[in-house]
N, C-alpha and C positions, 0 to 999 in steps of 0.2 A: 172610978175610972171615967163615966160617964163625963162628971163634973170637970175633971181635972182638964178633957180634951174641948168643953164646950167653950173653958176660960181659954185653952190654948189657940181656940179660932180655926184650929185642922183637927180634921178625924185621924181613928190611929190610922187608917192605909196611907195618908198627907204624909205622915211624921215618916213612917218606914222610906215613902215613894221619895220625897227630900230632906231624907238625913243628910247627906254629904252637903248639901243647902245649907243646912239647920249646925251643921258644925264648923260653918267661915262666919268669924265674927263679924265680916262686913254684912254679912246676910240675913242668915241666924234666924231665930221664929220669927220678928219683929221684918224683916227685912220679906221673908215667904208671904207674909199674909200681904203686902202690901205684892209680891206678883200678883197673889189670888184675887186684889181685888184691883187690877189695873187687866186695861185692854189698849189690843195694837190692830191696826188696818195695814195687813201687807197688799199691796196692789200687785198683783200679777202671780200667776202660781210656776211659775216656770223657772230655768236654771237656778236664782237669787229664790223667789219666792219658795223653794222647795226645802232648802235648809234653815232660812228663816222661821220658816212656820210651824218646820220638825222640832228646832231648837226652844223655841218658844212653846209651844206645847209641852213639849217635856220640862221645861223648868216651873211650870205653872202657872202661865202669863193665864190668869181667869177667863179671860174673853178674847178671841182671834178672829176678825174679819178677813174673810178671802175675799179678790174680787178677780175674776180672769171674764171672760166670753169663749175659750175657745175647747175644742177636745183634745183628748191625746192622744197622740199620734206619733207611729213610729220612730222620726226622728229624734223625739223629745227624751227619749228613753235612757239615751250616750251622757245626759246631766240633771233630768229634771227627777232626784232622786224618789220626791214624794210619790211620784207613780210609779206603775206597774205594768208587764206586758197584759196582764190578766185587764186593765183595764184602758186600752185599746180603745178607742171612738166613744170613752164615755167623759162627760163635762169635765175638766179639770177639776170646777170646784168640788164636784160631788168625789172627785178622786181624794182631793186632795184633804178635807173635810175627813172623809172616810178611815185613813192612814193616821190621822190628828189624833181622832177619838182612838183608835188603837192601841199609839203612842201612849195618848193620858186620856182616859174616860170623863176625868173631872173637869174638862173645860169645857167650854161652850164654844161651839166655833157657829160663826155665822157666813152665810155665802151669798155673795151677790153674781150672779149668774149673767153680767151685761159689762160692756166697754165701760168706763170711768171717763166722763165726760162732763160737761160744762154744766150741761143739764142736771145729772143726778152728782155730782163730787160732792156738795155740802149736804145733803140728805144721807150717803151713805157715810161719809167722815166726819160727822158731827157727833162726838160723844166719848168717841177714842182719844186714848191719850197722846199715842204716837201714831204716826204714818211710815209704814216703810215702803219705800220707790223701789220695786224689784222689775221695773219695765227695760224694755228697750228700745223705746221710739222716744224721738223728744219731744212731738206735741203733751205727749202724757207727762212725760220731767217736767214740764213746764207747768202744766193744772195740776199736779202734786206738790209741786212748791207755791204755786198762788194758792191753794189751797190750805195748806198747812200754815204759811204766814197769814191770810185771812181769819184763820180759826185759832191760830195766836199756841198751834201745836209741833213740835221737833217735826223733822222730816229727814229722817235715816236712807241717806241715799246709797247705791251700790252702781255702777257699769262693768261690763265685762265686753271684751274682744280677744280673740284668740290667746295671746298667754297675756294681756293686761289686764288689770284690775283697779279701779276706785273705789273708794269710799269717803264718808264725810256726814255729818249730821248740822244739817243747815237747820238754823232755828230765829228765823226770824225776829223774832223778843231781843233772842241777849247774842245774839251772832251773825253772820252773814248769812244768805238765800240764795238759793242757787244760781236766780239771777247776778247776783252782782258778781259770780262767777263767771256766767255767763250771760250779758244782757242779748243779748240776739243769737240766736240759733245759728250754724252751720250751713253752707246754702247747701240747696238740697241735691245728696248725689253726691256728697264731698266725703262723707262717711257711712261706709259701708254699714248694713246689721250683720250679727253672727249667721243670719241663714245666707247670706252672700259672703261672707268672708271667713268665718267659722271658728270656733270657741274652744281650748281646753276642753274637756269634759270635767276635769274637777275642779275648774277656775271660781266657778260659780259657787262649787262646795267653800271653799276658801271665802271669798269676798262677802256669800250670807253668812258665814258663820260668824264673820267680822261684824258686819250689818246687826245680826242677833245678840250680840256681844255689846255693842253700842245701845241696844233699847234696854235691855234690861239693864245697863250702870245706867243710864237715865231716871229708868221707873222706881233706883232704887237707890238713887241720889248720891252714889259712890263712884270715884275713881272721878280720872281727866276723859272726857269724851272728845271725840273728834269736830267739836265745832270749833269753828275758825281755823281749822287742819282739814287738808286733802291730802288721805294716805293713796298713794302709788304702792300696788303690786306688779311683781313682773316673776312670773312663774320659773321661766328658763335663767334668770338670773338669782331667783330666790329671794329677792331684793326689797326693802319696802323703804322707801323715799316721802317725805311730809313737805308740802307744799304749806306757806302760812300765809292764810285768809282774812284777808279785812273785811269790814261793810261798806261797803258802795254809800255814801250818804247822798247818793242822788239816787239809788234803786228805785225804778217803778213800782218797785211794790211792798220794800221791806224799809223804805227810809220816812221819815217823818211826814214827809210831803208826797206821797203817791202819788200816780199819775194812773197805775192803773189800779180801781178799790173794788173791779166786780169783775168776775170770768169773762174771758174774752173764747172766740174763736182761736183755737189751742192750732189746729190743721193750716188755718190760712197764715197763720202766724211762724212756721215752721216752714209752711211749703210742702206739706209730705202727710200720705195718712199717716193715723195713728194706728192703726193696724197692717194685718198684712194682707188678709183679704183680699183688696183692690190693686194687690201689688204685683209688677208683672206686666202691666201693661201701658199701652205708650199714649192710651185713648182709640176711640172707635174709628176715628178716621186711619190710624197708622198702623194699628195691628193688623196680623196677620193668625186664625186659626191655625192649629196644627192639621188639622183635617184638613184645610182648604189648601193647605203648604203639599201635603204629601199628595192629595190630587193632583194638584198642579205641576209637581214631581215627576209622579205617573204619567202623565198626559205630556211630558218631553218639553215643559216649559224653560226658557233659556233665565233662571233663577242665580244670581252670585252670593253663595250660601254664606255668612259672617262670622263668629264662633267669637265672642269678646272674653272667653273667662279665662284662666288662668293656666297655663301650658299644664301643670301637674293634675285639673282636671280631667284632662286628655284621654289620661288612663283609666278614670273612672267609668265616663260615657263620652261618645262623640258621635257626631251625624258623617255620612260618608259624604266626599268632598266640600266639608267645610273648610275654609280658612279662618287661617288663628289670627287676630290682632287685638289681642287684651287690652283692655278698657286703657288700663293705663298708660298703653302708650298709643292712644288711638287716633288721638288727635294730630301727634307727630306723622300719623301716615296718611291723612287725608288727602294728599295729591296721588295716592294710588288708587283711587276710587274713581268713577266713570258717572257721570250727573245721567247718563244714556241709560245704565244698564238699573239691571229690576234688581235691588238688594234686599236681600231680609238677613237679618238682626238676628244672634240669640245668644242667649245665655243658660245656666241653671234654671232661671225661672221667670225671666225675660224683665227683671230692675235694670240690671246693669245694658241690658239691649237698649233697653227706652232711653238711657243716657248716654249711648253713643249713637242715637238717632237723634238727639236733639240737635247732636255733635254738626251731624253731614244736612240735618235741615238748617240749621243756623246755617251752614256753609251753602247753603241753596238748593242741595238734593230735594226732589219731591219723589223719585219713581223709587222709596223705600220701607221698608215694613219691619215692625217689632214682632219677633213671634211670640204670644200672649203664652205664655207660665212656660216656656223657656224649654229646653231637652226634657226636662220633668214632666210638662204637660205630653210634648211627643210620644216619653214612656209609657205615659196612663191612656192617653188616648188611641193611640199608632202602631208602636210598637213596642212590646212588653220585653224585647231581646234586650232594647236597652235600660241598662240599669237605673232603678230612682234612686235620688242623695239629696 
């Protein structure tokens, strides 16, 4: 018996763990040992990241790089299935890491505990065979794909927004890159993220599952993958739609002639952090504390309170004598605003405030303020009646 499993390359618990594996001829032993001995770098542990990584562990992908920076944290709970209430405020990676080995004792999962940045991306994705994009900023889209066409490795991408979905596996080598889908970014402020606009909760289940689905026909050289196709999901329609992808043979960075052959500045290049950290605020000259707001409040300052988010927020939380003018049509009402009077801004978490302050500075407002982390900071700092989201 001993003999028999040593030639098979799996122990007996491998063979029991992936029978239903071991019984699709596309797969089959010959087809398992080549998971067991292939590794995938998913970037991000969050909505996408969460059933990639569950998926992949359980089918025996040998080696799993996580890479997040952040904890977990109550909101994450509604999609980012890999965690748990029970682990609250602890490092994504260690959560998600934790859940992995659970899933399958027998792989390795490794964790890099930092932002995926220009500096460290070929250090930590050097060795793996695939990348998977489970982000949702585009500085990072963008150094996941220069990255992966650099290192000459697939790069399984996913997005999600509220009931939409992408996917696609850009591969530089023998297909297009996400550049040539995209040669320049979005200006900034033109697309919302899911913490400002908000996401399915099982959108994400859907699209990694896709995403997971796509690394392993790769790693195991079976079926039509999604390069040089962008599949459309749309949840309320049920609907999946394929876009067909050519290569850019002027691509910066995946055509013959490069223009760009070494990491750039991912941030300045986008306009926008890559995290969300810094998000929220409109800079130190324009912000306004929530503390320094509700003094000023207190103290009978003559303040025209702004509210940019969306009427059906309303009902979630509101400040008492705000006015509504949603971002969207903001700009349409800017002859109803007063250059005289003292305005402050806000929002959920004060993105969309800083972008319709740019609105009324470009229009030549100076006496206006962004309130820095939006009704959300108000709750945590001010007053706890109102609700956080």
């Amino acid at each position: 018996m001993v003999t028999l499993t040593n030639e098979l390359g799996l122990s007996p618990e491998e063979i029991r763990r992936y029978s239903r594996h071991l019984l699709i001829p596309e797969v089959g032993l010959d087809g398992q040992k080549k998971l067991k001995a292939s590794s995938v770098l998913v970037i991000g542990t969050g909505g996408l990241g969460s059933p990639v990584s569950m998926y992949l562990a359980a089918a025996g992908v040998g080696r799993i790089g996580l890479v997040d920076y952040d904890v977990v944290d109550f909101s994450n709970l509604q999609r980012q299935i890999v965690h748990g209430t029970a682990r609250l405020d602890d490092l994504k990676v260690d959560s998600a890491r934790d859940r992995l080995l659970d899933i399958n004792p027998d792989v390795e999962v490794e964790v890099y505990n930092e932002l995926f940045t220009s500096e460290n991306a070929f250090e930590i994705a050097e060795g793996y065979d695939i990348i998977i994009d489970g982000t949702d900023n585009f500085p990072t889209r963008y150094l996941v794909n220069d990255v992966s066409v650099m290192l000459g490795i697939p790069n399984v991408y996913g997005s999600i927004f509220r009931f939409d979905g992408q996917v696609s596996v850009f591969d530089g080598q023998g297909g297009p890159c996400y550049r040539c889908l995209f040669p320049e970014p979005p200006p900034p402020g033109l697309v919302p993220s899911c913490a400002e606009g908000g996401v399915l909760g099982v959108l994400p289940g859907t699209i990694g599952t896709l995403q997971a689905t796509e690394a392993i026909k790769l790693l195991l050289d079976i079926g039509s993958t999604l390069t040089g196709r962008l599949l459309l999901y749309n949840a309320l329609d049920a609907s999946f739609e394929y876009v067909k992808l050519r290569k850019n043979p002027h691509c910066k960075v995946c055509s013959d002639t490069p223009e760009i052959t070494e990491l750039i500045d991912y941030e300045q290049f986008c306009g926008v952090p890559a995290n969300d950290h810094d998000a929220g605020s409109a800079g130190a000259d324009w912000d306004i504390e929530v503390t320094e707001l509700a003094q000023r409040l207190e103290a009978g300052d003559k303040l025209r309170l702004i509210d940019v988010r969306e009427p059906h927020e309303l009902q979630i939380a509101a400040l008492p004598d705000a006015e509504l003018y949603p971002l969207g049509q903001f700009a349409a009402h800017l002859s109803e605003f007063d250059s005289a009077e003292d305005i402050v801004l806000f929002c959920k978490g004060g993105t969309r405030s800083a972008r319709a302050l740019e609105l009324l500075v470009g229009a030549g407002f100076r006496k206006v303020k962004n309130l820095k982390g939006g009704i959300n900071a108000w709750s945590e700092e001010v007053d706890a009646s109102v609700p956080l989201y």
